[in-house]
C-alpha positions in Angstrom: -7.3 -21.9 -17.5 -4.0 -20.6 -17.3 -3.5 -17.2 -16.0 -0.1 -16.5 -16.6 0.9 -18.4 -19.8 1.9 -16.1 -22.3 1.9 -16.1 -26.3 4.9 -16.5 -28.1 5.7 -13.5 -29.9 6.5 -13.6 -33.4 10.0 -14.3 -34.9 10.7 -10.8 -35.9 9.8 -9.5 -32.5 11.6 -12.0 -30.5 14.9 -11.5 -32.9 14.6 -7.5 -32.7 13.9 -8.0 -28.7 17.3 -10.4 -28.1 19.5 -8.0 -30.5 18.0 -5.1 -28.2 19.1 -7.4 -24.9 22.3 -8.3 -26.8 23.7 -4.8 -27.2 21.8 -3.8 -24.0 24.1 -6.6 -22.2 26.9 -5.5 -24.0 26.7 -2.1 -23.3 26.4 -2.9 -19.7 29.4 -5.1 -19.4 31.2 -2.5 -20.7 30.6 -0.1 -18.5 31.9 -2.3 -15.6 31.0 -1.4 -12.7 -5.8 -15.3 17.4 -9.2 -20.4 22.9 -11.7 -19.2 25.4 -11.9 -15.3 27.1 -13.8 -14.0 28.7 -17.5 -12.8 28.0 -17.8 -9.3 26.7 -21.6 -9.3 28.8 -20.0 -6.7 31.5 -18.7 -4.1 28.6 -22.0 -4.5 26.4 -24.0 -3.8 29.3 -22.0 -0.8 31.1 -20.3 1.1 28.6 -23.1 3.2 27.8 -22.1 2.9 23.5 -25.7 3.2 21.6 -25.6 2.7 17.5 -28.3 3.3 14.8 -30.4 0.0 14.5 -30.3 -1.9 11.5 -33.4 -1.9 9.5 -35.3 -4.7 10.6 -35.8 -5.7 7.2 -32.7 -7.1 6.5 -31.6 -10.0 8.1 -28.2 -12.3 8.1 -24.9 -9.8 8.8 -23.7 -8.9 5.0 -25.4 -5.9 4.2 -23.9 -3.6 2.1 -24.5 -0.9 -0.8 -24.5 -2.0 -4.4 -23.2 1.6 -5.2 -19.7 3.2 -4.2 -20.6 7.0 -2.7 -19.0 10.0 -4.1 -16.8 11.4 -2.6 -17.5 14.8 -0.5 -15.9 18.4 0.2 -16.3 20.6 2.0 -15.0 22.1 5.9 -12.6 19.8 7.4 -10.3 22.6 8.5 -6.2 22.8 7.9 -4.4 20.3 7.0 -2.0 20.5 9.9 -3.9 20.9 13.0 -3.8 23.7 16.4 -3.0 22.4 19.1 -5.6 20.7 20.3 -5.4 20.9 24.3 -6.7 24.3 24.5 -10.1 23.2 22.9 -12.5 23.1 25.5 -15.3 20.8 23.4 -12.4 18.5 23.9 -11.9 18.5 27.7 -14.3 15.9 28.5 -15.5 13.4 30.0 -16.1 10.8 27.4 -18.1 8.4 28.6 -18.2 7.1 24.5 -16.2 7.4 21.7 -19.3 9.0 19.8 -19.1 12.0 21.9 -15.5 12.4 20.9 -16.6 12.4 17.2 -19.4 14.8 18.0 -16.8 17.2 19.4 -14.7 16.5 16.5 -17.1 17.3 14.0 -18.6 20.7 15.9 -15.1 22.6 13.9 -14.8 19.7 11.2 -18.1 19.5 9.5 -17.9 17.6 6.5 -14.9 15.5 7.7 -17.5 12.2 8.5 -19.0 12.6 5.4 -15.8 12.5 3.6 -14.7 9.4 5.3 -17.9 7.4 4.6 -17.6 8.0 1.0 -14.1 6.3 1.1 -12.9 2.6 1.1 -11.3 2.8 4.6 -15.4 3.4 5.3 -17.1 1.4 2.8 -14.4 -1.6 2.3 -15.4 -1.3 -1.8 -14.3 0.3 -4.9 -15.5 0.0 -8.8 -12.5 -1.1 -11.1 -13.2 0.5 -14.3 -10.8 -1.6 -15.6 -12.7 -5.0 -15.3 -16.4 -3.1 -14.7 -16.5 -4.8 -11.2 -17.0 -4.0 -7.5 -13.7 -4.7 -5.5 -13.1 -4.5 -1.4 -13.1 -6.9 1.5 -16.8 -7.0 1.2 -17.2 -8.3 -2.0 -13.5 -10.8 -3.0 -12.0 -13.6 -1.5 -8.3 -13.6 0.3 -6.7 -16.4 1.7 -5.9 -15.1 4.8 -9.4 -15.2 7.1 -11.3 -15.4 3.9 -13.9 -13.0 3.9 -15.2 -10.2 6.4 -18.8 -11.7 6.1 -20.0 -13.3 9.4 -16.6 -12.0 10.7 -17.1 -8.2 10.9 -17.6 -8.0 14.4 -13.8 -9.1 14.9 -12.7 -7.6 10.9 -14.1 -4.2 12.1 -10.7 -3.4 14.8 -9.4 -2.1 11.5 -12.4 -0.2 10.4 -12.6 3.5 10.9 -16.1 3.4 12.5 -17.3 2.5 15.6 -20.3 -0.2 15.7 -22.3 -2.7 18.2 -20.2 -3.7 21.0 -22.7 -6.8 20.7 -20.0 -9.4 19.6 -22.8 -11.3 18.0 -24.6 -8.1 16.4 -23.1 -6.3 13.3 -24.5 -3.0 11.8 -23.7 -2.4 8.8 -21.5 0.6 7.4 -24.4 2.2 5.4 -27.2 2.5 8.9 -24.2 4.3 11.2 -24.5 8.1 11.2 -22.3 10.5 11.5 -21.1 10.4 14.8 -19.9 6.4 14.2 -17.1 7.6 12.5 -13.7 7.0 14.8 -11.5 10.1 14.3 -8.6 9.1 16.9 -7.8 6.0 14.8 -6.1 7.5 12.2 -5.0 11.0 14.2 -4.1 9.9 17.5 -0.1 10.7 18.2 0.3 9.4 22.0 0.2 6.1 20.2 -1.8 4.8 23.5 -5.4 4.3 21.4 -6.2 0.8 20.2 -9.7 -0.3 18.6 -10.5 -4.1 19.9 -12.1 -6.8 18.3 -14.9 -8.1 19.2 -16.9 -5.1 20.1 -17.2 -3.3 16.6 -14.2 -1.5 16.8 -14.8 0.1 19.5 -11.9 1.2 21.8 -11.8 -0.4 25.7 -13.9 1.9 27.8 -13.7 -0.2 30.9 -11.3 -3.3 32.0 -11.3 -6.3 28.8 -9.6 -9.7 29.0 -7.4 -10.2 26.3 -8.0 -13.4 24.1 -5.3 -16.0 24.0 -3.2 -15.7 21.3 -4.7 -12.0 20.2 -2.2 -10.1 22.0 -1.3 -8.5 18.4 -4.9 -7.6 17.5 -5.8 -6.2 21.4 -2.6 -3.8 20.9 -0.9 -5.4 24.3 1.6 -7.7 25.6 -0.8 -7.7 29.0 -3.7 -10.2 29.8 -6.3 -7.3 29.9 -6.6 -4.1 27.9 -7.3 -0.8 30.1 -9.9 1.7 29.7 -8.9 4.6 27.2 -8.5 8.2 28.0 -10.3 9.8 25.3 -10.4 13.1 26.7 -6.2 12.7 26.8 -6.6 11.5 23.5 -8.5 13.6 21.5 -6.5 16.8 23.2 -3.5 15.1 21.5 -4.3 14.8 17.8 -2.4 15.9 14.5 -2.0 14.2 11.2 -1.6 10.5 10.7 1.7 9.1 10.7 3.6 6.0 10.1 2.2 4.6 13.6 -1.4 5.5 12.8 -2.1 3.8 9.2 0.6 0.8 10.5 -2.0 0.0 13.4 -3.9 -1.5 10.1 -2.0 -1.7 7.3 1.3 -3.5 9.1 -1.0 -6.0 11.0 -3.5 -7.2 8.0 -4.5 -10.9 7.6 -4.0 -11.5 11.7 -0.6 -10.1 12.6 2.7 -7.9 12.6 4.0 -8.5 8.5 1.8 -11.3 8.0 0.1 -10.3 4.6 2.0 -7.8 2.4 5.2 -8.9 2.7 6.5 -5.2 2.0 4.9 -3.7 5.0 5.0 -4.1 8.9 5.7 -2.5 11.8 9.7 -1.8 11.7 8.7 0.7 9.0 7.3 2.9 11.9 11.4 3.9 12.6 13.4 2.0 9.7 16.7 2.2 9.0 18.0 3.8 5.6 19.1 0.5 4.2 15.4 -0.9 4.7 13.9 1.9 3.2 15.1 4.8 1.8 12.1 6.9 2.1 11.1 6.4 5.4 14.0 6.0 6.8 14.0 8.4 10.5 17.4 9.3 10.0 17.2 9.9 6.2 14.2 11.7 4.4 11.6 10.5 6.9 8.5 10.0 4.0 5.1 10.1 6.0 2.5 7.9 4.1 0.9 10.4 2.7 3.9 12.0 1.6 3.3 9.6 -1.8 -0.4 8.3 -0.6 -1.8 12.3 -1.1 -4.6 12.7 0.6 -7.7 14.9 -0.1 -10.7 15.1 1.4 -10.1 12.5 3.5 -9.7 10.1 0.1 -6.5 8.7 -0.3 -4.7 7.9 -3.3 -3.2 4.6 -4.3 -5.3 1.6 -4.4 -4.4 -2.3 -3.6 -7.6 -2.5 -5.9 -7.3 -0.8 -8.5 -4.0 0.0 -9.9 -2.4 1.3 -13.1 1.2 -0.3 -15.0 0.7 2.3 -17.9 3.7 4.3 -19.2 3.9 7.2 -21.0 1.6 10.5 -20.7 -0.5 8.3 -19.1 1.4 6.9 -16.5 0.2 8.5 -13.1 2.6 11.5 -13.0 1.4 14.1 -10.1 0.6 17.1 -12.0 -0.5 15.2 -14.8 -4.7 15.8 -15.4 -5.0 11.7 -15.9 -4.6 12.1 -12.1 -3.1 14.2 -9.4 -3.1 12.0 -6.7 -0.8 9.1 -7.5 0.9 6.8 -6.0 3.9 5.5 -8.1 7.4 5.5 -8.3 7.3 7.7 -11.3 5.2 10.4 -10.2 8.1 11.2 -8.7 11.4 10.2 -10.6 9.8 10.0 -14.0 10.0 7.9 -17.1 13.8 8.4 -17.0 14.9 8.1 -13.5 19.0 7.3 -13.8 21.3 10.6 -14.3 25.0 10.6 -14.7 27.5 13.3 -14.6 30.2 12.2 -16.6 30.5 10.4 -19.6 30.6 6.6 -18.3 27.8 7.6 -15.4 25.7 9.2 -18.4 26.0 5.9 -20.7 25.0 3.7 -17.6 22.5 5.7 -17.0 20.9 5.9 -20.6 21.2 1.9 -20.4 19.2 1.8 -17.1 16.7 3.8 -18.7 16.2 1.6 -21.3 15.1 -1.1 -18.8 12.0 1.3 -17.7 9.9 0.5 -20.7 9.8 -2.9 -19.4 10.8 -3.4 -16.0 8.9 -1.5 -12.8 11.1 0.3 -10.6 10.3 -1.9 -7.7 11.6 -5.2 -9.2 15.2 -3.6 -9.1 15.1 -1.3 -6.1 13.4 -3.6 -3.7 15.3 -6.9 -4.0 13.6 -8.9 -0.9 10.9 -8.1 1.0 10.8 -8.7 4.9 13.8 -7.5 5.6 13.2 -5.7 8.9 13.7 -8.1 11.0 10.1 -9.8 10.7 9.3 -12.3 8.9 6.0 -12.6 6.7 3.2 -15.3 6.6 4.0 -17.4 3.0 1.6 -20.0 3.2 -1.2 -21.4 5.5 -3.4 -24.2 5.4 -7.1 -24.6 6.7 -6.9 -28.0 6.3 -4.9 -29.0 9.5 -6.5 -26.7 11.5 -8.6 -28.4 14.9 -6.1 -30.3 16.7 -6.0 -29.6 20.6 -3.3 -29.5 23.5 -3.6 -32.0 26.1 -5.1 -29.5 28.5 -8.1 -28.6 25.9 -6.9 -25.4 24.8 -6.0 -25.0 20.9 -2.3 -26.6 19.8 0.2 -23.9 19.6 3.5 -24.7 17.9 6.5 -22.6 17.4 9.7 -23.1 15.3 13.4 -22.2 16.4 12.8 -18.4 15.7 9.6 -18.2 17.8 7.5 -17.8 14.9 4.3 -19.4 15.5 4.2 -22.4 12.5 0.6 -24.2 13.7 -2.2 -22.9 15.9 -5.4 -24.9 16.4 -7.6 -22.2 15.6 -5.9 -21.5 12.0 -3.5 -24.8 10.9 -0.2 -24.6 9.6 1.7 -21.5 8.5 5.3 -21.2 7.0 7.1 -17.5 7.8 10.3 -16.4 5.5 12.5 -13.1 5.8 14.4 -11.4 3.1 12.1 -13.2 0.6 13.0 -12.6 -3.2 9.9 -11.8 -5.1 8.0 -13.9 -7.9 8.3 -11.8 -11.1 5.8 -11.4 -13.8 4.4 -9.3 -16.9 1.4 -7.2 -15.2 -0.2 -4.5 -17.0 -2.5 -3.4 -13.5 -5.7 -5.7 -14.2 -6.6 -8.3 -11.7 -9.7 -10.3 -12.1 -10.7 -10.8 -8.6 -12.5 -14.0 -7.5 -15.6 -12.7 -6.2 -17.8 -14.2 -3.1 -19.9 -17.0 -4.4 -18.0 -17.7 -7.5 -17.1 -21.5 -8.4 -13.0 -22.7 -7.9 -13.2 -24.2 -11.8 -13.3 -20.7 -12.9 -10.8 -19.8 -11.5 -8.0 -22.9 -11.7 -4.6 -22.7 -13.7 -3.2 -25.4 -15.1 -1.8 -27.0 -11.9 -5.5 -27.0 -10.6 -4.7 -24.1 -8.2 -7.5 -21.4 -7.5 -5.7 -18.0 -8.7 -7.8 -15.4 -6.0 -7.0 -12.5 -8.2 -5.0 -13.4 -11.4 -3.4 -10.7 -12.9 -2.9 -9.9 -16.7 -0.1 -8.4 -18.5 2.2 -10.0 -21.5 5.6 -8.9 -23.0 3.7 -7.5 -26.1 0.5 -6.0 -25.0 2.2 -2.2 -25.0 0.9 -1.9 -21.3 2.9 -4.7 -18.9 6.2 -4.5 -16.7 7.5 -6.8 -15.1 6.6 -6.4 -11.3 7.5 -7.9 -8.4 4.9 -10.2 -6.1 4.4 -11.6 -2.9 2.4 -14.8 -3.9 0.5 -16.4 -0.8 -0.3 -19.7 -0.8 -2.9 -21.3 1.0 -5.6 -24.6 1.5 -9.0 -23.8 1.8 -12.5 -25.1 2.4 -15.1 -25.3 -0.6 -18.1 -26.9 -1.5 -17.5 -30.1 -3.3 -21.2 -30.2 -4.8 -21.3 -26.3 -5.7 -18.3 -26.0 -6.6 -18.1 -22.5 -5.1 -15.2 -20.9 -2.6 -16.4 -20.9 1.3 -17.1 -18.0 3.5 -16.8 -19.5 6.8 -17.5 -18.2 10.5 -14.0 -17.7 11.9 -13.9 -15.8 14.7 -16.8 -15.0 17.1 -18.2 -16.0 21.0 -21.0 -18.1 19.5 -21.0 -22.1 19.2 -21.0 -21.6 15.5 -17.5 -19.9 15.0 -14.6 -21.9 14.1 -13.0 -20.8 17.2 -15.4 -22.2 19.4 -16.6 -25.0 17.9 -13.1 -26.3 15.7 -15.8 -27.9 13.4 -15.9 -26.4 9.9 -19.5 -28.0 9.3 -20.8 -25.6 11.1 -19.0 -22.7 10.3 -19.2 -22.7 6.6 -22.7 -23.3 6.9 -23.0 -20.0 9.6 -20.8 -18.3 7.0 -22.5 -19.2 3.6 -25.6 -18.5 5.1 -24.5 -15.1 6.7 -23.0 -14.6 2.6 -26.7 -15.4 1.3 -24.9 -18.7 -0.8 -26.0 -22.0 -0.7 -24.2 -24.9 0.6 -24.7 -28.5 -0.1 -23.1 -29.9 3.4 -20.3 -31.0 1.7 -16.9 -29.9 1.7 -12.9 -30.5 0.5 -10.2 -28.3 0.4 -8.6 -27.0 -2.2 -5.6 -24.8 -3.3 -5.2 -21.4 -3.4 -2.8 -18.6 -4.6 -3.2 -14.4 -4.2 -0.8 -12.1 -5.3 0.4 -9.2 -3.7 2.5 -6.4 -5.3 5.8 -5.2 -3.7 6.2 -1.8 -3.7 7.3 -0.6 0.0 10.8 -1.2 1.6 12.7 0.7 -1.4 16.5 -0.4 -0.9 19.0 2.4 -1.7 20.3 2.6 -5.2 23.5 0.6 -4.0 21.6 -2.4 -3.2 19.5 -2.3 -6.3 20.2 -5.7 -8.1 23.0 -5.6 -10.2 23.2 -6.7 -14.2 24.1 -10.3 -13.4 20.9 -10.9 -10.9 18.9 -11.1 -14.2 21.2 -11.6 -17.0 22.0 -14.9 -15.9 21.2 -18.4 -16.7 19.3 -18.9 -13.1 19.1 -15.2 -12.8 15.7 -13.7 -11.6 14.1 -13.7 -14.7 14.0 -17.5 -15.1 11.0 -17.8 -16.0 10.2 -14.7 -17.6 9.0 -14.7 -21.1 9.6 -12.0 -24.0 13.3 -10.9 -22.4 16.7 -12.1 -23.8 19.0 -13.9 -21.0 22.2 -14.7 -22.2 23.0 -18.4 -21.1 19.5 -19.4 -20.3 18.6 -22.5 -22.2 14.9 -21.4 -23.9 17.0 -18.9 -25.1 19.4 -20.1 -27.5 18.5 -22.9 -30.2 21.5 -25.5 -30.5 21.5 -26.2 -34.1 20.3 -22.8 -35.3 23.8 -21.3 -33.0 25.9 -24.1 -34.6 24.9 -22.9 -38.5 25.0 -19.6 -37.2 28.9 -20.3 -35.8 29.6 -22.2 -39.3 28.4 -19.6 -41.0 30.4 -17.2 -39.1 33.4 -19.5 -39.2 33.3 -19.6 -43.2 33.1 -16.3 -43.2 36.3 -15.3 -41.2 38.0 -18.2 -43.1 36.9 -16.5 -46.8 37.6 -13.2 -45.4 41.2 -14.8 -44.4 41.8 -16.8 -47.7 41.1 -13.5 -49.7 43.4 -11.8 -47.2 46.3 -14.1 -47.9 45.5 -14.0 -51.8 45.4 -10.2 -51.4 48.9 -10.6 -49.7 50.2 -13.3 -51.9 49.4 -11.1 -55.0 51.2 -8.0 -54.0 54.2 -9.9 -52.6 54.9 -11.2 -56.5 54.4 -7.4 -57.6 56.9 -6.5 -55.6 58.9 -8.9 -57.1 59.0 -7.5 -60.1 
């Protein structure tokens, strides 16, 4: 099944859409312008960290609700905070990072309630769109996979605090309260890091770093030093770049490795990276476009929304307040001019927002701070070992790590130019447990999330995408996508053992899915929108990027390129030229008789 294909439109269409592009094109040329560590036994047994049990009842580690929560309000107190060193609740000692919670909520009372109602809490979210349940919990990425079986080194980027049993996960919905971590998300002495391993729990005594996990443990050291939460929690405000980047930058294993558009030189970029965020420039917080209420903030990589028009997200608009789009902002017509030839380009650049997102002009590559982003990965190589034992690390020229024994093979780019396509917002996520046949496009790749959208459905743009590639167990028998036991201290995780036998059947079981024993590897793509590092307007791509024979809209259907091959018909241009030609030659011959005629008048 082909995701992407698209429907010729009609003849009448496609001619009124190419003499649109033809004046359009006209108009603008006139205007000329992560192996062994060691045990985590001494931490589980001194650090004092008790949880709520899990209900005995349910066995296997993926346990989760069927139904997202609504969301809460009530007392979280102001939105920019006192200064918090004078509290004396938050003096200390902590000898857990509970008790710093418990302090936390004795002024903010309905803060942890707000935050388990959330996806940064529950890891879901229903798409009205497609009538489905989204989150980590409950798709497939092609980065570690899936959190089930995993959670236990997934949950460092969790906003809760859980066993510090590496081999014990409780699930979100049987922590109370006081399992909610606070300082991840308002902590500015940028010293607090969650580790992995121990349920997202931050270091409260000396902890040997994992080999190759230097990213993950927040340190360039061999061990990780016990936190001051008392320091800490005294030093608190709202989050800032530094705070959601601890997460957000260092998704899918490392610093820029999945989005493509985010990692961690946007904690101080420059202007020409991004223009809102720049330090030196307007300095955009996150939640400067992600607002925030009651803990709950807006934008979704879930569920997201191309629509134009009075229902196109506009802040102050009742269709919803709390957007997180370029237009919310700048509108349906963003370009202005003050003269006449500024006020003509403008109009044409206006024209383009109907059917081109913002971001596919103003961001024209992606990883372009001076990191480079994971592209593709393969599973499939993964195992082999150094001489000495340990798992086979190989770097390229750059330093950038291309194979790792744990993982396989990886290739990194910078300054990447996105993959374009019609999206109109739906995605139809490939849910844990359903089979790779459903899910294949014509060239037999598994599309993860395929997204819809068409020249003529009223609702697409064309967007820009990061499109990660990878090659990745299954079950030959089944048919259905793995869910294998990456990471973990047990003989059954991938990282201990290096034998994907055992871990997809630790995994599947741990996922409740059957396995047959038998397993290939197959193909994979998963799209990710571009929508960070905004370029200023002077490096927006100019007319010629697209309007081009190999421009940037190649492959695009439903837009006129002048020059590009599917858009012209040879013998349909030569009539047309004959046709043309005959009629300058009539218009001529009538001319000269015309001429011919009033010369003999004059004659006479």
């Amino acid at each position: 099944m082909d995701f992407h294909r698209q429907t010729a439109e009609s003849r009448i269409a496609r001619a009124a859409r190419s003499a649109q592009a033809v004046l359009l094109a006209a108009g603008l040329l006139a205007l000329s312008p992560l192996a062994r560590a060691q045990d985590a036994a001494t931490f589980v047994a001194q650090n004092g960290v008790k949880v709520q049990p899990a209900d005995a009842a349910q066995d296997g580690w993926h346990v989760v609700p069927s139904v997202v929560p609504t969301m809460q309000k009530g007392n979280v107190g102001k939105e920019m905070p006192q200064d918090h060193s004078q509290f004396p609740q938050l003096k200390g000692p902590f000898t857990s990072p509970e008790q710093v919670t418990k302090a936390c909520l004795s002024c903010h009372t309905d803060a942890a309630k707000q935050v388990m109602s959330t996806i940064h809490w529950t890891w879901k979210a229903y798409d009205p769109k497609t009538k489905t349940l989204v989150g980590k919990n409950h798709v497939y990425n092609n980065f570690c996979v899936s959190p089930i079986s995993n959670e236990q080194f997934c949950t460092v980027c969790h906003v809760g605090y859980g066993s510090t049993d590496p081999n014990k996960f409780v699930p979100f919905d049987h922590r109370s309260q006081d399992h909610v971590d606070c300082l991840v998300c308002h902590d500015q002495t940028k010293t607090y890091h969650k580790i992995p391993f121990i349920g997202g729990n931050p270091a409260m005594e000396k902890i040997a770093v994992r080999p190759g996990c230097g990213e993950v443990y927040g340190t360039d050291k061999p061990f990780v030093e016990p936190e001051n939460l008392a320091n800490i929690a005294q030093h608190v405000g709202s989050p800032t770049r530094y705070t959601c980047g601890q997460c957000h930058f260092y998704g899918g294993g490392g610093d820029g490795v999945k989005h493509g558009d985010m990692d961690s030189s946007l904690v101080n970029p420059a202007r020409a990276e991004d223009v809102h965020m720049a330090t030196n420039g307007l300095n955009f917080s996150c939640q400067e476009c992600h607002k925030t209420e009651n803990h709950n903030v807006s934008g979704s990589r879930y569920v997201t929304d191309m629509m134009f028009g009075d229902k196109q997200f506009m802040r102050g608009n009742p269709h919803n307040t709390q957007a997180a789009s370029c237009v919310s902002c700048h509108g349906q017509t963003p370009h202005k001019g003050n003269d006449l030839n500024s006020q003509i380009q403008a109009a044409t650049l206006n024209m383009h927002t109907r059917d081109i997102a913002c971001e596919t002009c103003h961001i024209p590559e992606f990883a372009r701070g001076g990191l480079p982003t994971k592209m593709e990965w393969n599973y499939a190589t993964a195992g082999k070992l150094a001489p000495n034992g340990s798992p086979l690390v190989i770097n390229d020229s750059h330093g950038w790590n291309t194979y790792w024994g744990v993982k396989g093979s990886f290739k990194w780019a910078e300054n990447v130019v996105p993959q374009y396509r019609w999206f109109n917002g739906v995605e139809r996520w490939m849910n844990v447990g359903d089979k790779v046949q459903d899910f294949k496009d014509t060239n037999g790749v598994v599309q993860l999330n395929a997204i819809e959208g068409s020249p003529t459905d009223g609702k697409s743009k064309i967007f820009p995408f990061k499109i990660m590639r990878n090659n990745q167990p299954y079950d030959t028998q089944t048919g259905i996508l793995a869910v294998f036991h990456s990471f973990g201290f047990d003989k059954d995780s991938y990282t201990m053992s290096y034998d994907w036998q055992t871990s997809i059947e630790a995994g599947m079981k741990a996922a409740h899915l059957p396995y047959s024993g038998h397993y290939g590897f197959v193909k994979t793509d998963m799209y990710w929108p571009i929508e960070h590092m905004v370029a200023p307007k002077t490096q927006a791509l100019s007319c010629m990027q697209c309007h081009a024979s190999d421009g940037r809209l190649q492959n695009i259907n439903g837009v006129y390129m002048p020059h590009r091959p599917k858009d012209h018909n040879t013998w349909l241009e030569r009539i047309g030229l004959t046709v043309a030609a005959l009629a300058l030659a009539g218009v001529l011959l009538h001319g000269l008789i015309r001429f011919g005629l009033w010369l003999r008048r004059r004659g006479h």
